[in-house]
N, C-alpha and C positions, 0 to 999 in steps of 0.2 A: 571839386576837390582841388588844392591848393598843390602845388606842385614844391619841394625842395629842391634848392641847389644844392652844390656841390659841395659848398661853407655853409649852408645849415645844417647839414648832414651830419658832418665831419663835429660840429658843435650841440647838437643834439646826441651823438656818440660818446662824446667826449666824456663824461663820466661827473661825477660832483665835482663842482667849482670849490676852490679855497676855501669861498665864505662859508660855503655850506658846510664843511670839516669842522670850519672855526665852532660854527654854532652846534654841533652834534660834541665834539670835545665840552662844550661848555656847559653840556646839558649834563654829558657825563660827568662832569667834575662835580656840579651842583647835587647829583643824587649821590655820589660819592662820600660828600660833605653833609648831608642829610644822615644816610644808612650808619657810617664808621663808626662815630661817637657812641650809636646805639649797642653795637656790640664789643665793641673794647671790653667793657667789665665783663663780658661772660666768659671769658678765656678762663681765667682764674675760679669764676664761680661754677665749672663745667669741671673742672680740674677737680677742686673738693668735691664735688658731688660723687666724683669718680673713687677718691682714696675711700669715701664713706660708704660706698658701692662695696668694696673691694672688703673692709675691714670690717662688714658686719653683713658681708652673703659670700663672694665666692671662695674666698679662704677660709672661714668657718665651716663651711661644708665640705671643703677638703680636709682638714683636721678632724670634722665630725664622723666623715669616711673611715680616716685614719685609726679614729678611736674605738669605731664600730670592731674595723676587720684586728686591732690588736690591744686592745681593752685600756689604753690609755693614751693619751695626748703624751706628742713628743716634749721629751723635756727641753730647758733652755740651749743643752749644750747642743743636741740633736738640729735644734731649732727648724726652720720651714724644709731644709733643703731636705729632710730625711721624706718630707712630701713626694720630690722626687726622684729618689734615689735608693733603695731597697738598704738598710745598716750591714755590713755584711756578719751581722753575732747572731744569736739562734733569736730575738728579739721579731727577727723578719717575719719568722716563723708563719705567720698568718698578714704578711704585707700583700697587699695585692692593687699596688700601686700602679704606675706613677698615679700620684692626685691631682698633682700640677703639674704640666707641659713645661711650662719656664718656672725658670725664679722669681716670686712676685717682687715688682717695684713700683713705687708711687708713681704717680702723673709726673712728678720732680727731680727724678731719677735715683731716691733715694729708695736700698730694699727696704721693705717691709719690719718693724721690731716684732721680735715674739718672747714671751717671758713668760715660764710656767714655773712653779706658779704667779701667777700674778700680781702686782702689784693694787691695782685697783680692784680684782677678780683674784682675791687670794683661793678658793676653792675652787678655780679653774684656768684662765690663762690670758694675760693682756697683750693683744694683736692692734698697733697702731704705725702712724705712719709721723715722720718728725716735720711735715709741712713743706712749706715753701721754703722757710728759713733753713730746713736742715738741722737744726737745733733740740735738741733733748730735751723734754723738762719747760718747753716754751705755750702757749694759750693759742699759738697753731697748731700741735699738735691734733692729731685726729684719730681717736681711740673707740674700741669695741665697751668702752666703759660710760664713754658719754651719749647724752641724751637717755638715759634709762637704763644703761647697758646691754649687753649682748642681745 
């Protein structure tokens, strides 16, 4: 068995060398530059998935609650918030809310549109969100009327 001095010791301790850093940085950069490219697009494609989540399940069923316990969808003027908020007129009568915890808002930070009756759902009610752009009336739009409706 080979005996260590006192300077191989000390250099056997010593911990990773530069180079070695250099080459572990450069490995990481290289899978870095592999991975990124690949998920860049799903930011946005995880986003709509979410507003279409939102605008054709868990706010529908909150409305659908709504309707159950007081025999009709809130109106435009009422709009979502009466979801969370009891009206204080004899209307409450049979509320037996909250429906919603919060105010729903899009992935975008824009709240939620609600319009009864509806535009697209005139015999019941269009629940959409204005996109990424923010914009009314735009083909980003994401409504309880597309793809089939409700």
């Amino acid at each position: 068995m080979m005996r260590r001095t006192g300077h191989e010791k000390r250099r056997w301790r010593s911990g990773f060398t530069l180079v070695e850093l250099l080459i572990v940085v450069t490995i990481l950069g290289i899978l870095v530059a592999m991975v990124v490219p690949r998920l860049a697009g799903r930011t946005e494609q995880a986003r709509r998935a979410r507003a279409e989540s939102d605008v054709k399940g868990s706010i529908p069923l909150a409305l659908d609650l709504f309707e159950v316990d007081t025999g009709g969808y809130p109106t435009a003027e009422e709009g979502l918030g009466i979801l969370r908020t009891a009206p204080p007129d004899a209307s409450a009568r049979n509320w037996h809310g909250p429906y919603l915890k919060q105010e729903p808002m899009d992935p975008w930070g824009h709240p939620y549109r609600y319009l009864s009756p509806g535009v697209h759902n005139p015999q019941d009610y269009d629940l959409f969100s204005l996109g990424p752009d923010g914009t009314e009336g735009t083909s980003d739009d994401i409504g309880n009327w597309s793809q089939g409706g409700k």
